[in-house]
TIKOL-496052 format. One record per atom (N, C-alpha, C): residue in three letters; x, y, z. Coordinates in pm, whole numbers, plus 50000, padded with zeros to 5 digits. Layout:
! residues N
ALAXYZ ...
! end
This chain:
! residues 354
UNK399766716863062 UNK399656714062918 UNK399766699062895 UNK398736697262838 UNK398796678662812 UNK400016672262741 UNK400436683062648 UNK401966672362599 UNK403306673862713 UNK402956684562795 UNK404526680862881 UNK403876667863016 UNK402706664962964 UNK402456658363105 UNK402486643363021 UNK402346643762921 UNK402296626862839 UNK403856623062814 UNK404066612862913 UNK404986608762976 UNK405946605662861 UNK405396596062723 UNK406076591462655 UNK407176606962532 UNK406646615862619 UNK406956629762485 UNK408436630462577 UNK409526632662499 UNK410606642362539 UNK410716653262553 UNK411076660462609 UNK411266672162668 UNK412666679862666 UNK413036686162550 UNK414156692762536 UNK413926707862557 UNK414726713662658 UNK414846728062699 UNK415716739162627 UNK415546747462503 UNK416266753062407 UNK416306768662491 UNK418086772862513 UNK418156786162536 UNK418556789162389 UNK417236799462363 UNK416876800862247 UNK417886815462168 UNK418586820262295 UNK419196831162312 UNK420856832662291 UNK421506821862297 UNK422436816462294 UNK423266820962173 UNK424696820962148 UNK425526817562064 UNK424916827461986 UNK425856826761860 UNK426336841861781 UNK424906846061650 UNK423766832461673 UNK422966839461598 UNK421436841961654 UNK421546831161814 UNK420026830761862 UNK418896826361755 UNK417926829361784 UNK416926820461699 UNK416826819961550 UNK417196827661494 UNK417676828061355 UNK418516821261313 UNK418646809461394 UNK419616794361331 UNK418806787261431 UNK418706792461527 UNK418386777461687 UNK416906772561649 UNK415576781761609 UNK414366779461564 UNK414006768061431 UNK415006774161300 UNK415116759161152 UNK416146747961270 UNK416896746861381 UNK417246738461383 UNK416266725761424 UNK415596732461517 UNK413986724061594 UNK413196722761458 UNK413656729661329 UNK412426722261270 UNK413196713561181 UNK414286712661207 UNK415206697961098 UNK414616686861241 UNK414876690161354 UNK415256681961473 UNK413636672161454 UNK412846679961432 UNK410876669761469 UNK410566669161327 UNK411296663861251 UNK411136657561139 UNK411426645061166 UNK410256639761149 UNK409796623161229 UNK410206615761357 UNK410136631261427 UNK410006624561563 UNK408886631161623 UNK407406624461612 UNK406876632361694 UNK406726633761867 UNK407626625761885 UNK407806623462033 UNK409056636162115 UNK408916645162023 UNK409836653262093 UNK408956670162108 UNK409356669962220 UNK408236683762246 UNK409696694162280 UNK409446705462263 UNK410956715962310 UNK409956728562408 UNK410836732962503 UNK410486744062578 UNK411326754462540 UNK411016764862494 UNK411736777162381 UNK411936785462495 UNK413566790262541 UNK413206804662636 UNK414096811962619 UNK413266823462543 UNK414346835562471 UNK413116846062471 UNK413516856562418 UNK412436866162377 UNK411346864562281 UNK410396862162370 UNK408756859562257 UNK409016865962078 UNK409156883862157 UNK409276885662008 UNK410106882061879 UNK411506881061913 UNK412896874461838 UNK412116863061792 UNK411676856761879 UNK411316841561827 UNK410096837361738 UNK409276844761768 UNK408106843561705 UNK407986842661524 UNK408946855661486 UNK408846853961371 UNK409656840961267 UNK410596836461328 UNK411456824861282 UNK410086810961289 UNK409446809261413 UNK408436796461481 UNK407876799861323 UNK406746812661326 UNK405916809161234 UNK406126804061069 UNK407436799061067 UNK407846796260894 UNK407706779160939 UNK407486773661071 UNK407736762261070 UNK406796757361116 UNK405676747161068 UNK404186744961077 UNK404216738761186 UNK405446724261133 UNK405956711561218 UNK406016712861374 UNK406606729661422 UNK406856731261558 UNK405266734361634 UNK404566739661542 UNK403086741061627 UNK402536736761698 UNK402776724161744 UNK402206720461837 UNK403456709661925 UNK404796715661881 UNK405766706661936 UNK406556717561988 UNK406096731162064 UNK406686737062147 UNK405976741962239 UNK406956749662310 UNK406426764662422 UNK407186770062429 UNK406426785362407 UNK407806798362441 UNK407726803862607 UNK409016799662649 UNK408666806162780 UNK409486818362750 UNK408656830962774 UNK409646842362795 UNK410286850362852 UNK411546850162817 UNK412536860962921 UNK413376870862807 UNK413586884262842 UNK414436893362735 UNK415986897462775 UNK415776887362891 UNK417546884362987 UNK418496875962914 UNK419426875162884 UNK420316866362852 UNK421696868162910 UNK422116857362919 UNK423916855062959 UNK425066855262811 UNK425296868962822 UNK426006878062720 UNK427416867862675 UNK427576860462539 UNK428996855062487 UNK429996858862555 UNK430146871262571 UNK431676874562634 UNK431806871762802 UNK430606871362878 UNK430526874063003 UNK431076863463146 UNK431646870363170 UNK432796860263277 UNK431436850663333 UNK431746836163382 UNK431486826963453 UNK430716836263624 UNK431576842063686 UNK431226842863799 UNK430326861663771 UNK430536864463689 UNK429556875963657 UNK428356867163604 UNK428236857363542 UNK426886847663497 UNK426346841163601 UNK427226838963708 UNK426766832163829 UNK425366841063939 UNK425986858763914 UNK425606865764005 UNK424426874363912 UNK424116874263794 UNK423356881163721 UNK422526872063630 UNK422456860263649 UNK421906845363589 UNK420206849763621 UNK420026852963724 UNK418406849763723 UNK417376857863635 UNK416456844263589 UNK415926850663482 UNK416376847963347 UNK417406848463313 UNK418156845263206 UNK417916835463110 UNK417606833862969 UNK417326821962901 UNK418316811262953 UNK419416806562980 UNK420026800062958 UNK420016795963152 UNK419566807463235 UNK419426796563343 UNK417956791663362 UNK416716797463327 UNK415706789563330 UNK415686778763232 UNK416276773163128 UNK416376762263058 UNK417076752163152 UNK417946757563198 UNK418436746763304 UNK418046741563431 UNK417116754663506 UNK416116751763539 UNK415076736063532 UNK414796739363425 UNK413306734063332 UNK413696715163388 UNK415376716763365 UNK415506700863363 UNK415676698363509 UNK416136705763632 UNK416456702463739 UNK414726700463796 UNK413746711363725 UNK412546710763804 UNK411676692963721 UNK412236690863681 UNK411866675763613 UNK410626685263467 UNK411106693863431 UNK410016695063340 UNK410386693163162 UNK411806691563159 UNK412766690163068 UNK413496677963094 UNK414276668963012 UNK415036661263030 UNK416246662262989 UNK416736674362912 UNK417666681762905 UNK417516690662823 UNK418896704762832 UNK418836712862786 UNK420106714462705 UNK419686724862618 UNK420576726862461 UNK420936738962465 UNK421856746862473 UNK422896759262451 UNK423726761762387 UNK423736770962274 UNK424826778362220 UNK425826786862271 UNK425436789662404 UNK425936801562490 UNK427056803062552 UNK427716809762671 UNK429046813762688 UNK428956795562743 UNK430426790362719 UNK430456778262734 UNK430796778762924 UNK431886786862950 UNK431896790563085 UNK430916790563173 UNK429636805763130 UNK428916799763211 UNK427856793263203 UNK427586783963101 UNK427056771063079 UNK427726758463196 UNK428606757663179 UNK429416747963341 UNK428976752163432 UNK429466766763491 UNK429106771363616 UNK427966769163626 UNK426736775163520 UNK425346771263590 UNK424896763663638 UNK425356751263508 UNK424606738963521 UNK425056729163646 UNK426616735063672 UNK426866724463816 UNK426126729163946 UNK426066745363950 UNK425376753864045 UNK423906749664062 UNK422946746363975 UNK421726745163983 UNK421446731663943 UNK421916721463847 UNK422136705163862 UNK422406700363935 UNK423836704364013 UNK424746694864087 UNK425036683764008 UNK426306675264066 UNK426796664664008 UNK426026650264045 UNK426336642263945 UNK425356633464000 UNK426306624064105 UNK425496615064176 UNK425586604464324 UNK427006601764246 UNK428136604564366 UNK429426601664317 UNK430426601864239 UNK430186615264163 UNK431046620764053 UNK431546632064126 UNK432696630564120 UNK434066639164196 UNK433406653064060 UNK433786650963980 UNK433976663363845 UNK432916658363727 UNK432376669963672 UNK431646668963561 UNK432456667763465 UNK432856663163333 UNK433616666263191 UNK432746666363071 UNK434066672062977 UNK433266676262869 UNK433596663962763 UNK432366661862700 UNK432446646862595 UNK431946652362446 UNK432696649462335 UNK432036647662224 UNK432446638462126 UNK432296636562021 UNK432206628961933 UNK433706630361841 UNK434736622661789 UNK435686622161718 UNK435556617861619 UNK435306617861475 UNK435296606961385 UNK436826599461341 UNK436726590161333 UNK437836580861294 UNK437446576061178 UNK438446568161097 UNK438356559561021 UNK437736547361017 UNK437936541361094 UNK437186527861138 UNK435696528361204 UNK436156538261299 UNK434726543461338 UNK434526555461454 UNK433566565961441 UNK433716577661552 UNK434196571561685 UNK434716579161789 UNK435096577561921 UNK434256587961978 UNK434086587562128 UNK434236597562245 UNK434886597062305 UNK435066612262338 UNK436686615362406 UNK436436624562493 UNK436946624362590 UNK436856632962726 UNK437846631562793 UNK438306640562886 UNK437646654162914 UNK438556664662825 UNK437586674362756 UNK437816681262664 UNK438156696962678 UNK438006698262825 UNK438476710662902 UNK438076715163012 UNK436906707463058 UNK436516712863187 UNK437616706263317 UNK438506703663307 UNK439246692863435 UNK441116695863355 UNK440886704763409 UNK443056705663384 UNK443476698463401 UNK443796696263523 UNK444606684663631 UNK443696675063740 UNK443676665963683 UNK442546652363784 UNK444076643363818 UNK443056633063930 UNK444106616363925 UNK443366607163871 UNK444116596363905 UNK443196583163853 UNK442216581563932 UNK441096586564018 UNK439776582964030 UNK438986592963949 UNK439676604463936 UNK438936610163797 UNK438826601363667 UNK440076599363653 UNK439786594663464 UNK439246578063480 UNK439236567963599 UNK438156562463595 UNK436796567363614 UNK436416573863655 UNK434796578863628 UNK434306584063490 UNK435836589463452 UNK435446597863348 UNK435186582063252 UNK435906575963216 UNK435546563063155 UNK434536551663178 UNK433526554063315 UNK432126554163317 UNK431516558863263 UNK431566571563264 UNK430696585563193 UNK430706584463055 UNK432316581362994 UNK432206581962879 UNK431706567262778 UNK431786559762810 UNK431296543062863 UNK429796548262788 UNK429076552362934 UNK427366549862911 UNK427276562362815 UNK427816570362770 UNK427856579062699 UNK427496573362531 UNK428526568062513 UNK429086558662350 UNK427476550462379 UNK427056538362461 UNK426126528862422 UNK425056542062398 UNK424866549162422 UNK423396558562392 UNK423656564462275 UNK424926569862238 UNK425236574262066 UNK425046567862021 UNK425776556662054 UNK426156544461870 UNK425146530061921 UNK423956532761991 UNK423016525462032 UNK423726508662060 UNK424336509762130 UNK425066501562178 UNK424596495462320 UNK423846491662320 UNK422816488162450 UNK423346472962496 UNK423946463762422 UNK423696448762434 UNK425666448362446 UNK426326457162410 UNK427866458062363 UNK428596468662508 UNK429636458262521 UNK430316470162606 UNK431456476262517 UNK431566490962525 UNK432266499662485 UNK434016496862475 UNK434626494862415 UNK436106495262406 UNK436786514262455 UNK437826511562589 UNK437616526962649 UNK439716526462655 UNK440016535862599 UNK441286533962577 UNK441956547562702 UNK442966550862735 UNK443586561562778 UNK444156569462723 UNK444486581362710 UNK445386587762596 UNK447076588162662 UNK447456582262603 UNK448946588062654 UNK449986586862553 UNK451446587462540 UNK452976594262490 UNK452866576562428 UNK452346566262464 UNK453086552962405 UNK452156539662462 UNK452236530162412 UNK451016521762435 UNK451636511362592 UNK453276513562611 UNK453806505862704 UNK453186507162833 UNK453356499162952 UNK452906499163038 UNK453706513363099 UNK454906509263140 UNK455706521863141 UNK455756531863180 UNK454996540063075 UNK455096555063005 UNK453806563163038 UNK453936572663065 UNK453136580263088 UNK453246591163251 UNK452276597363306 UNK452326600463441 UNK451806592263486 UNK451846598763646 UNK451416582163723 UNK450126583363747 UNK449366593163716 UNK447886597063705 UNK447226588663619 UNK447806586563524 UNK447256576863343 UNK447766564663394 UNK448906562163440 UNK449126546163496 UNK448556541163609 UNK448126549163725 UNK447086548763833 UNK445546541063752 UNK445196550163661 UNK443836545463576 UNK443946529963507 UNK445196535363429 UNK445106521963391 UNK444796507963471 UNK445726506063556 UNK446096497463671 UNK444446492963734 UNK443526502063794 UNK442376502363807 UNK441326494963708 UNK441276501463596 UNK440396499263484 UNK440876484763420 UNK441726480463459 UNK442336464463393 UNK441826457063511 UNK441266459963633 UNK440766450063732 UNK439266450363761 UNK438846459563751 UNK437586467663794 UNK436396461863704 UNK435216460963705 UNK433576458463644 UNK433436471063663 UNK433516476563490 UNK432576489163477 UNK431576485763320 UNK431056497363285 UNK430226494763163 UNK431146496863003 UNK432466493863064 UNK433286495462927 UNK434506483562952 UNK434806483062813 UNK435746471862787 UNK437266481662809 UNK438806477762895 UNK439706484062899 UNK440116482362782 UNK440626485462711 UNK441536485062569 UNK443156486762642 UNK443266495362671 UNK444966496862694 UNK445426515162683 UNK446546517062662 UNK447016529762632 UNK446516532462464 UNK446156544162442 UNK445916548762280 UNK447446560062287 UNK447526561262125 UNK448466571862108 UNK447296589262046 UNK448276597062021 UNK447126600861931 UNK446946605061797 UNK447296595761705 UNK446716593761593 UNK445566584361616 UNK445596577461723 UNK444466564161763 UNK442886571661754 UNK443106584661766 UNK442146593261736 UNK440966592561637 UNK442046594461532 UNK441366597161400 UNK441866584661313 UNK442106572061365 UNK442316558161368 UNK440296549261406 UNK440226558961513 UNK439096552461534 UNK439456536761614 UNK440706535561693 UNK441046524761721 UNK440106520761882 UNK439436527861948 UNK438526526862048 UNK437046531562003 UNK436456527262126 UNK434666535162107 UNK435256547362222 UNK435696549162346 UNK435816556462458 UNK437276560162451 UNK437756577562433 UNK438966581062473 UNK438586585562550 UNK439826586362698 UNK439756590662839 UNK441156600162828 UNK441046613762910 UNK442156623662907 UNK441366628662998 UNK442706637063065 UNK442746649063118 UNK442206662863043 UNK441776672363124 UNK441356683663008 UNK441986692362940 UNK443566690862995 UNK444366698462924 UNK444966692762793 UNK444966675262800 UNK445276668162675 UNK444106667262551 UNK443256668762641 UNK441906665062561 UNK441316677462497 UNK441806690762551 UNK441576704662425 UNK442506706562350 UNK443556705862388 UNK444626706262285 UNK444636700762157 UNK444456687462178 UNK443816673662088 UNK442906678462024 UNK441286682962053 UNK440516690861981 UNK440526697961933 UNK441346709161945 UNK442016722161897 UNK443186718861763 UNK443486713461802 UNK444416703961682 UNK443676699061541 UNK443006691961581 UNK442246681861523 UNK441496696561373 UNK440626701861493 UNK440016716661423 UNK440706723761323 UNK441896721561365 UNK442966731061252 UNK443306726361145 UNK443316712261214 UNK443946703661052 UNK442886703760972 UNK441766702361019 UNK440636698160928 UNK439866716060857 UNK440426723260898 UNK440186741360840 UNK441616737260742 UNK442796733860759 UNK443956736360689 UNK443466725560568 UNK442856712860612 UNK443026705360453 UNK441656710660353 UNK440806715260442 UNK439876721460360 UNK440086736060276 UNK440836746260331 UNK441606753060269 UNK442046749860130 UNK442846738060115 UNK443946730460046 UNK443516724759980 UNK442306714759956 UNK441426714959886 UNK440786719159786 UNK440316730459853 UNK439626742759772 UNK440356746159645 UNK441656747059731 UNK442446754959637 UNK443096748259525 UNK443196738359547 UNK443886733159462 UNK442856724559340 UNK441376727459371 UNK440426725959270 UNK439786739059195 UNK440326754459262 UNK439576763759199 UNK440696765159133 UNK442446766159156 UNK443526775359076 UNK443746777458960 UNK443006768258897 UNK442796773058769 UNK441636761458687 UNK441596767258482 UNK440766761658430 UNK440276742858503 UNK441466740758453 UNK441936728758442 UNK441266717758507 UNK441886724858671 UNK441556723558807 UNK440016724358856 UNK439336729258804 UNK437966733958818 UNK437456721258737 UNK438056714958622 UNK437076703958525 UNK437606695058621 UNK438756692358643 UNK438596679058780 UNK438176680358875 UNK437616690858874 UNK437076691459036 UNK435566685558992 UNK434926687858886 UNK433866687758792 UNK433716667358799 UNK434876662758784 UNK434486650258760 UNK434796641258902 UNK435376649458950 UNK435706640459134 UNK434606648959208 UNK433376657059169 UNK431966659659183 UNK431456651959345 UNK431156639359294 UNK430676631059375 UNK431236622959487 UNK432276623159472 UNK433856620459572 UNK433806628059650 UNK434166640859603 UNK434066655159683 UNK433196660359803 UNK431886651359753 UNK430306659859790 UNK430426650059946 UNK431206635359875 UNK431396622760025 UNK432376626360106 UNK433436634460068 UNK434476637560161 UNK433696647560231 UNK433016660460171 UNK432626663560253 UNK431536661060347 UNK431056653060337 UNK429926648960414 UNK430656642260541 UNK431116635660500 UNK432376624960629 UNK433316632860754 UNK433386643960685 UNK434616651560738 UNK433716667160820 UNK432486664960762 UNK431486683460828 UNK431886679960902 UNK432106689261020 UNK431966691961160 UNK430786693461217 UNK429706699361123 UNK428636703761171 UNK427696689961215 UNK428296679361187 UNK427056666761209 UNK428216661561338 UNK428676665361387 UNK429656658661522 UNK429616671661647 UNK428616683461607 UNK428406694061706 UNK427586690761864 UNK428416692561951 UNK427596690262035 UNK428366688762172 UNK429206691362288 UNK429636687862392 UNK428686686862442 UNK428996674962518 UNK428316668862676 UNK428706672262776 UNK427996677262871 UNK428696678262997 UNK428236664263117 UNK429336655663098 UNK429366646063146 UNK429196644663274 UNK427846639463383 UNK428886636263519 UNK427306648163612 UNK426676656263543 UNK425896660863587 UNK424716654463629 UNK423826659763748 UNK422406655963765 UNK421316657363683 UNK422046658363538 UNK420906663463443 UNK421666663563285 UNK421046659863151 UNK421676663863069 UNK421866676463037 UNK423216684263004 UNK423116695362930 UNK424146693162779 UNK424186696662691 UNK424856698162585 UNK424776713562552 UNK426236714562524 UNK426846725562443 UNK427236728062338 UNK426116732062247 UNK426296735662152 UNK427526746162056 UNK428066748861937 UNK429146754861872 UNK428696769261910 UNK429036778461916 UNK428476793361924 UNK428086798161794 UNK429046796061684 UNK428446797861593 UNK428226785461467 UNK427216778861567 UNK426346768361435 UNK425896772961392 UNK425436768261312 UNK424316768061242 UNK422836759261254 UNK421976759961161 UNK420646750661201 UNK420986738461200 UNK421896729861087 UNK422066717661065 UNK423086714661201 UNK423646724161233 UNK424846723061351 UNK424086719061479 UNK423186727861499 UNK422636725661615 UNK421276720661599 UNK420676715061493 UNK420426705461535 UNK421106690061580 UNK421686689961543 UNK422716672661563 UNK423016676161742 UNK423096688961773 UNK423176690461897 UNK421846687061990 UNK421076687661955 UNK419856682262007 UNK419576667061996 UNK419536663461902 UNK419446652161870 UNK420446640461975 UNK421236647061987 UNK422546640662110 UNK421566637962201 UNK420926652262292 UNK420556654262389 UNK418696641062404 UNK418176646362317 UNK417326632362298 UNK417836619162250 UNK418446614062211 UNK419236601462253 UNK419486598062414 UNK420706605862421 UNK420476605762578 UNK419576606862693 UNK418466612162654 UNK417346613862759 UNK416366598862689 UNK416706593562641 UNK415506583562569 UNK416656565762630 UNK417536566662652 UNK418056556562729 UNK418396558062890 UNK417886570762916 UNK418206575863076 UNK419326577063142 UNK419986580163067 UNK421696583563092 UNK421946583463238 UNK421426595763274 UNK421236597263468 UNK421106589063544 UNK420096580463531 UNK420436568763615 UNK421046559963578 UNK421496554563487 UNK422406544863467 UNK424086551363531 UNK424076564663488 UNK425326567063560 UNK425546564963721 UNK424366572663791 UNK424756567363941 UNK424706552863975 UNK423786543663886 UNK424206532963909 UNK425496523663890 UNK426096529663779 UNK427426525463770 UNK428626529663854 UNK428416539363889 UNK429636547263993 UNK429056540964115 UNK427906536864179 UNK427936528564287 UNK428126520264265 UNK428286509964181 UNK428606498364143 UNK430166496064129 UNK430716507064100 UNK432616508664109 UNK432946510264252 UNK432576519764321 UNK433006522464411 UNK432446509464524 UNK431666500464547 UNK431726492564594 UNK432606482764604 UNK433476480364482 UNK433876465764457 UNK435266467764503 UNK435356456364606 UNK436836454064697 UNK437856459064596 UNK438136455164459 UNK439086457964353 UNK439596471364390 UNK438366481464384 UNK438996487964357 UNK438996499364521 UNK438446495464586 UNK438536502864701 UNK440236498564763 UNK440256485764715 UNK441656480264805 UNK442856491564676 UNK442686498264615 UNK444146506564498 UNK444016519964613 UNK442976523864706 UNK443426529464813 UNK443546545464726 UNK442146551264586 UNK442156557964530 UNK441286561564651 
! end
């Protein structure tokens, strides 16, 4: 087909099958997503029929897809190593596929997040010198969004993990916040900003990342309000600090929206001020959606994949795509193995004897 062969088109791989609504959100999301980009082509692989009827409401995708079809899918609830052994065929492993066979430049999933990892390390692999893949997304702050990793795929790492991971998350930030000419400010998460404090895993990193040439600027220790401070471009964690943190974050922001609500519907009164803080309201919420910050990365792979919310929506997942073409339009992949050979060469840091 002449558009997957015209070099300048992107190539995003949609398991179309995915997450709690399948194409009946994932299909309007591709058609928010090629609204003025015509440089983005998608490979659709879910069930012809499911899909078909959603495609035809959207003119825009006509000539900016392909349905490849399969009526297999890797079931929400379904263990990792049951997805491992019953995967073939499956929307969500021929999309991943699509990018290892170079015919995609990455792929987009709503699906079991589990075995979304397993697959994609099983049939990607990691890229040239990444110990561990992690998970990256977007934080908004005050001052300004962060990325933060690792967000759960990595319990327990040392410090040659969470320096890579602060490569990863490094070339990560310049491809979001088009930061091409700027090196990234990449902080650590830990209990206190002292040298001090912390385990010796986070003080191992540190120690490293204050001597070392990578594609990010060290900042120092963050706390975590530094979070939603916006006081870095790059947070670096472990994956057990770094879901918790997310999980957190999620609650507060369901609890003040709750609180909100309520305290503009409880009565007459309440409802006319809500009436005149209208336009205030409409900005808080715009600042604060979740749905425009949807999207994990799985950092560290031979290929992009992003993981989408299970249950987005169109506006949700599209922003999840949109990640994924960013990233494939500055070549993420190779800049990463070039940077991790570029660390691991330098006397600095071979002599810390990580």
């Amino acid at each position: 087909m002449s558009d997957l062969e015209n070099s300048e088109k992107i190539v995003i791989a949609i398991d179309a099958m995915g997450g709690d609504f399948g194409p009946a959100e994932i299909i309007p999301a591709l058609g928010l997503v090629i609204q003025g980009r015509p440089d983005v082509f998608f490979l659709i692989f879910g069930d012809e029929e499911k899909i078909k009827p959603h495609l035809h409401k959207y003119k825009s995708l006509a000539g900016a897809c392909e349905i490849r079809h399969t009526d297999k899918m890797v079931k929400n609830d379904e263990k990792p190593s049951n997805a491992l052994r019953n995967s073939k065929d499956t929307s969500m492993r021929l999309a991943i596929e699509a990018v290892k066979n170079k015919e995609a430049a990455a792929i987009v999933s709503a699906g079991n997040t589990g075995a979304l990892m397993a697959l994609s390390k099983m049939v990607l692999k990691t890229s040239i010198g990444v110990h561990r893949p992690a998970i990256a997304s977007v934080m908004p702050g005050l001052a300004k969004d962060s990325i933060m990793l690792d967000l759960g795929a990595n319990l327990i790492v040392d410090s040659e993990n969470l320096v890579q991971f602060a490569i990863l998350g490094s070339i990560f930030a310049r491809a979001y916040n088009k930061m091409e000419d700027t090196k990234p400010s990449v902080g650590l998460l830990n209990i206190g900003s002292e040298d001090m404090k912390g385990p010796e895993h986070i003080r191992g990193a540190a120690e490293i990342l204050s001597r070392v040439d990578f594609p990010g600027e060290y900042y120092g220790f963050v706390e975590g309000d530094d979070i939603t401070k916006g006081t870095v471009d790059v947070i670096v964690c472990d994956g057990y600090a770094g879901n918790v943190a997310l999980k957190t974050a999620e609650g507060v922001g369901k609890y003040i929206k709750h609180y909100i609500n309520d305290a503009f519907t409880s009565n007459p009164l309440a409802m006319l001020g809500g009436l005149f803080a209208f336009f205030s309201l409409r900005k808080l919420k715009r600042q604060t959606d979740p749905r425009l910050y949807n999207g994990g990365v799985f950092l560290g792979l031979n290929g992009i994949c992003i993981k989408s919310h299970g249950g987005a929506d169109a506006l949700s997942f599209s922003h999840a795509v949109i990640k994924a073409v960013r990233l494939a339009r500055l070549g993420y992949i190779e800049h990463v193995a070039q940077e991790i050979s570029h660390l691991t060469s330098q006397e600095s840091f071979l002599s810390s004897g990580n």
